[in-house]
Steps between C-alpha positions, in 0.01 A plus 500: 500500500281706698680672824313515782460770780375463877256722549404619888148735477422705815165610656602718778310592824598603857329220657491258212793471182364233250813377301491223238778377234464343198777408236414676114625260219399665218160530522482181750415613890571286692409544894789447726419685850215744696478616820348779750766689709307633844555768772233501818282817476602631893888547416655767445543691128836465490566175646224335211727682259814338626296130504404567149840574376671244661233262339542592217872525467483130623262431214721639236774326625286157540355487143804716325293642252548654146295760483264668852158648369289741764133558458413859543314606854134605360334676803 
């Protein structure tokens, strides 16, 4: 038997955090979840930061996952 492991993959951004989970049986991927977290462009740095977090923390504690994968910022 196979175990398997829930997998949440970030894409972050200031104004827009791409999320999406999928659950890895072997080498079965099964979708599961994906969203876009948002903060409006005219507020403040810090106060997007505290959005985001508190997103995200609700996220992690929504979908419980295994492992939490974050795609490098390219600029």
């Amino acid at each position: 038997m196979v175990d398997s492991k829930k997998i949440l993959g970030i894409d972050p951004g200031l104004g827009r955090t791409g999320w999406g989970v999928i659950e890895a049986r072997g080498l079965d991927l099964t979708p599961i979840a994906f969203g876009c977290l948002t903060t409006p462009a005219n507020t403040p740095l810090g106060a997007r930061l505290l959005e985001l977090e508190g997103d995200i923390v609700a996220l992690l504690e929504r979908q419980q996952p295994d492992v939490v994968a974050i795609e490098q910022l390219l600029f």
